[in-house]
C-alpha positions, 0 to 999 in steps of 0.5 A: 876358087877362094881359100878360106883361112880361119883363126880362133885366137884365145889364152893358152890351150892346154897342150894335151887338148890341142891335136884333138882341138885342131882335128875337130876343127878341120873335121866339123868346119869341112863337113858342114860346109860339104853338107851346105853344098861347098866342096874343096879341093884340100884342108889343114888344121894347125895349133899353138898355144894360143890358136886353133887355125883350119886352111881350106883350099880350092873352096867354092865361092858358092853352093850350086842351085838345087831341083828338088822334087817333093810328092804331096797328097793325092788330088781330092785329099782333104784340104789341111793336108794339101795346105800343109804341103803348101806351107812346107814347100813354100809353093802356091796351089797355082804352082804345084803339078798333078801327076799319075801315080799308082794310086792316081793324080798326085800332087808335086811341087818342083822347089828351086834352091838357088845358089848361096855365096860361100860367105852366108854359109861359112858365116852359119857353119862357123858359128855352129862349130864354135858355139858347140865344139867339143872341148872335154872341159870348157869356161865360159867368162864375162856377160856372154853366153859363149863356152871356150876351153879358154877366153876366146879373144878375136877371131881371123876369117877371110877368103881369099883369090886372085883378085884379093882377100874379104873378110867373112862377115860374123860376129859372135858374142860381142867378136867381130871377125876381121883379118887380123891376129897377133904373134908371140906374147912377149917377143912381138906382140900387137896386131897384124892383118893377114891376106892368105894363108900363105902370107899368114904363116910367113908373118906369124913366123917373122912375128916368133910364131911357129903354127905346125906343131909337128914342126916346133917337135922337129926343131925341139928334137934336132937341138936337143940331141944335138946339144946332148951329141956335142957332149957325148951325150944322148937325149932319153927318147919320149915321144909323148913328152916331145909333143906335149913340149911342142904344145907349150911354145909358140917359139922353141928356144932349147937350152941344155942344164947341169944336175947337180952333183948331189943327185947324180947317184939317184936311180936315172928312172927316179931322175927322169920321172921327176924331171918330166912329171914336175917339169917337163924336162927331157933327161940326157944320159951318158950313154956309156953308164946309163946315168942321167947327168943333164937336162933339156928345157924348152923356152918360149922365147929368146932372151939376151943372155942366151937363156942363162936366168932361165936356166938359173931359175929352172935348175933352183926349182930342179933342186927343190924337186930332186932333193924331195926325191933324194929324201924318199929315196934314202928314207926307203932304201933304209927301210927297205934294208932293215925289214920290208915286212912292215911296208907289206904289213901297212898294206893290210889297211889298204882296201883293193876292192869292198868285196874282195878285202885289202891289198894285205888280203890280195898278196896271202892269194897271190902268194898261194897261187903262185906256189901252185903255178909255180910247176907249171911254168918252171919256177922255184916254188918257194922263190915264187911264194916269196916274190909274190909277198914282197912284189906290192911292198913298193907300193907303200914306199914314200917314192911310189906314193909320189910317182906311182908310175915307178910301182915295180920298178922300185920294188926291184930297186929295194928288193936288191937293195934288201939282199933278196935273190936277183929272181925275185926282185926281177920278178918285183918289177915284172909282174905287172907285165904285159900291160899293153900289146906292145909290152914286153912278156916276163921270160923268167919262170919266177917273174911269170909265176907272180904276174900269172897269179897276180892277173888271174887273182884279179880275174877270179876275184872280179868274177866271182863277185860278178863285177865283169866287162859290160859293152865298152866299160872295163873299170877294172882292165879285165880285159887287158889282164886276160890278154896279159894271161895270153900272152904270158901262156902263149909266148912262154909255152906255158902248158896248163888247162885255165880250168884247172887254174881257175879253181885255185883262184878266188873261189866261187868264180864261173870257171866256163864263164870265164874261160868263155872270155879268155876265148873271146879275147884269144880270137881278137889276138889271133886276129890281129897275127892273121889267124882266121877267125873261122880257123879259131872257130873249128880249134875252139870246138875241140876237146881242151880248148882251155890248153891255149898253147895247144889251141894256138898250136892246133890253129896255125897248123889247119891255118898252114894247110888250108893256105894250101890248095891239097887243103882248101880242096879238101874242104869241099871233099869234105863239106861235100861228104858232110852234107850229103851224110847229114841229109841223109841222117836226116832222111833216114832218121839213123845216125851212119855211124856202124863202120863201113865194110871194103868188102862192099866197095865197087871200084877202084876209087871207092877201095882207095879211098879205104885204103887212103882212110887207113892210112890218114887214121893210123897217121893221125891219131897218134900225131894228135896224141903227140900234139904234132898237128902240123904232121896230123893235118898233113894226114888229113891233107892227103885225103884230098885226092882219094875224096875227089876221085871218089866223088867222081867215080862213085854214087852214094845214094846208090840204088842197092840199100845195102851198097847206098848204106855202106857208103854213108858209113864210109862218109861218116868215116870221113867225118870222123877222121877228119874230126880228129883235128878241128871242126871243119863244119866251122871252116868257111868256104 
């Protein structure tokens, strides 16, 4: 069985469209060529700078013949209908067999598809995924009509065996493939052929090329902090900045730089944003001051002097840059300790949305809402109020106009700086959290007041001028902004009906609307902590379902009692109970709801379970108005055995009217005590 190596040499992909490039390449190569009959033992798709390659192993060297068998029309049809079959089958009448069939003599051509070389197929596959790859942006360059994310310069592909290497004859657009590539730009350039995949990557190595992009990281990262440990310095993690990095070079060379003196005393946020946004430095901080003092840059390629000119080069644009920086931080601070008012001022001519007025406009509701939220979570109300003023001022701040990623940050940088109390700057910083499910929620009762009515403006304003989530479309991150609202309330237990809260929002906005989504949105985060979604179904049907700390503590409670088996059990008991109850409704066109009398009960069994009734409905009722639902389901959970017995021993649909009538009251009872604590009717099972 052959491999097949496959090389796209072009100018440099951008670094952010490599992995995705190199997916699709294994992805759409691999499938055509199983869907041409070509199965293989195991794929890998690789990438630098200047090339897409896909190694396929255990390849076969040709498709397997195919019987195929087509039925056609009946015998006596008319006769374009049987020349029609003729055609598509490729077949002569002489050729074609009758056979019975249901509806009589039918005909049948029998096709036989030989075999084809691996070569015809590669060949056809190849091109096919070449000429319509999905690249997010591609070019199309000279006389062809070929589209590339860059000019796409030769392409390598060949099989290989033990009896030797061929290469795969194809041509597209004016490139002929061949068994050659080149390696590094500067540092060995020229053309040199190749036999294997293995002998592909030795001599791409030796010729400065390293084709795993997870291998250039790993080599980045080793000398990075190992030149930053040396010192006594640590290099400042960034995963998405490592792979980008690894996706510039084809040969990583690091070298470690000087910040100069000047700039040492910038925020380290300040130091690393402009660094990485501007070029794509990595910063290296002192770990025992937290200050970024050095920088790691990633070469393409070794120089005699050890990297020193580029070093030099580098540190003379790093200057430029992190004197801009300077500049907007020393021109803010100086406003921001005179008199931020006029930096919320300036927000008043910043549109937030056509309908929903400026930004000016937004901060007078948020600052309203917080003071009313503010009780609520255990906040100051007027430090609330006033945090809430000042938490968007950054936003016309020179240094979050040229990094907007610092909005917030900034804000507690000025807000200290300006003498504010230290909640309310937190609370500048922290009102945009949570952003995502892996960030962190604001504890303190300032921080979550402002980020509480921050998102629930947002959410209110959207829906009251009806711009909601439609499928998969979310422009304005509503989405996002009720799970932050979740996970604010949920991991503060923070006690408040949304209803209530929504009303104090933007006015006109669908209060069960909205807290319909909210709801839909809690399933998918219980889900994701393993809470059952027939579980959230039964909580949900209950009386203050917009209390969502209370909802989450009532669902994990009936979540822990239904993983036991006194608790599954009593599901069928009660399933049980509440069908047979139903039916009989129906029947009888009476609802049993009149209270069952002990003194019609027959046996043992039905008297404890009257008794078992008294007991779960004095033990239930004032745990649930306790909000202790562990206590309130472990009640419920007793009921188990006594319902079992009862089943066992006892006869609803007795033959007295009387007895049978009592005991569908007693059903009801049932119902109603275990009703108490969630909606069992939902509960699966």
């Amino acid at each position: 069985m052959p491999d097949l190596l496959i090389e796209l040499f072009s100018e440099e992909i951008p670094a952010r469209m490599q992995g995705k490039a190199a997916a699709d390449l294994k992805r759409l190569v691999t499938e055509g060529l199983v869907d041409a009959g070509l199965t293989y033992a195991s794929a890998g798709a690789f990438s630098t700078p200047r090339r897409l390659a896909l190694s396929v192993e255990g390849l076969l060297s040709e498709s397997p013949a195919v019987r195929e068998e087509r039925k056609g029309p009946k015998v006596g049809a008319p006769e374009k209908a049987i020349e029609g079959f003729l055609r598509s089958s490729g077949l002569t009448m002489e050729q074609l067999e009758i056979r019975d069939d249901k509806k009589g003599q039918v005909y049948f051509a029998s096709i036989e598809k030989p075999g084809r070389a691996a070569e015809v197929i590669i060949a056809e596959v190849l091109e096919g995924v070449i000429r319509n790859f999905p690249w997010p942006k591609s070019m199309r360059w000279g006389a062809g009509a070929l589209r590339w994310v860059r000019p796409l310069h030769s392409i390598l592909c060949i099989l290989s065996d033990e009896e030797g290497s061929r290469v795969v004859p194809f041509e597209l657009d004016g490139i002929t493939a061949g068994a050659t590539t080149e390696g590094h730009r500067f540092m060995a350039p020229g053309v040199f052929s190749v036999t294997s995949f293995e002998d592909y990557t030795t001599k791409l190595k030796r010729a400065h090329v390293v084709l795993d992009a997870t291998e250039r990281a790993e080599h980045i990262w080793a000398d990075a902090t190992n030149m930053a440990f040396a010192q006594g310095l640590e290099v400042v993690d960034d995963k998405g900045l490592l792979t980008e990095v690894a996706g510039l070079v084809e040969w990583p060379v690091v070298l470690m730089g000087d910040i100069a003196e000047d700039f040492l005393s910038l925020p380290p946020e300040v130091l690393q944003t402009s660094m990485k946004e501007h070029q794509k430095f990595f910063s290296v901080k002192n770990p025992k001051t937290g200050r970024i003092e050095k920088f790691i840059t990633v070469a393409n390629r070794e120089t005699k002097d050890q990297g020193k000119t580029i070093l030099a080069g580098n540190q003379k644009v790093l200057f430029a840059r992190l004197s801009d920086a300077k500049f907007f931080w020393e021109n803010d601070l100086r406003i921001a300790r005179s008199d931020m008012s006029q930096w919320v001022q300036a927000l008043d001519n910043v549109t937030f949305h056509n309908k929903l007025g400026t930004q000016g406009e937004r901060i007078s509701r948020i600052a309203a809402l917080a003071r009313e939220i503010a009780p609520l979570v255990g906040a100051d109300a007027d430090l609330a109020e006033q945090a809430a003023r000042v938490a968007k001022a950054d936003l016309s701040s020179e240094m979050v106009y040229e990094f907007p990623e610092l909005q917030g940050l900034m804000g507690r940088y000025y807000a200290e700086n300006a003498g504010l109390p230290q909640e309310v700057a937190n609370a500048c910083e922290q009102h945009y959290s949570p952003l995502g499910p892996s960030d962190d929620v604001p504890t303190e009762a300032v921080s979550v007041a402002v980020a509480l009515a921050d998102k629930l403006d947002t959410l209110t304003g959207f829906w009251a001028i009806d711009e909601k989530p439609t499928g998969s479309k979310d422009p304005f991150a509503l989405r996002r902004a009720a799970l932050g609202v979740i996970r604010l309330v949920l991991e503060n237990g923070v006690r408040a009906p949304l209803a209530e809260v929504f009303a104090k929002g933007y006015p006109g906005a669908d209060a069960a609307d909205l807290l319909a989504f909210f709801h839909d949105r809690l399933k998918v985060y219980l889900r994701d902590q393993g809470i059952r979604h027939d579980v959230i179904d039964a909580c949900l049907a209950m009386d203050g379902n917009d209390d969502l700390a209370l909802l989450v503590a009532r669902a994990r409670a009936l979540q822990d009692v239904l993983a036991t088996d006194d608790g599954e059990n009593l599901i069928q008991g009660f399933k049980r109970a509440n069908n047979i109850l139903t039916q009989a409704e129906e029947k009888d066109g009476v609802e049993y709801s009149f209270g069952a009398d002990v003194k019609f009960a027959e046996g043992a069994e039905e008297k404890a379970l009257f008794a078992a009734l008294d007991r779960a409905e004095g033990a239930i009722s004032p745990a649930i108005e306790a909000e202790d639902f562990a206590a309130a389901m472990a009640a419920m959970a007793a009921l188990r055995e006594p319902i079992d017995a009862y089943f066992e021993a006892v006869q609803v649909n007795a033959e007295s009217e009387i007895i049978r009538r009592n005991r569908l009251n007693l059903l009801h009872r049932i119902r109603a005590t275990c009703g108490q604590v969630a909606d069992l009717t939902r509960i699966d099972g």
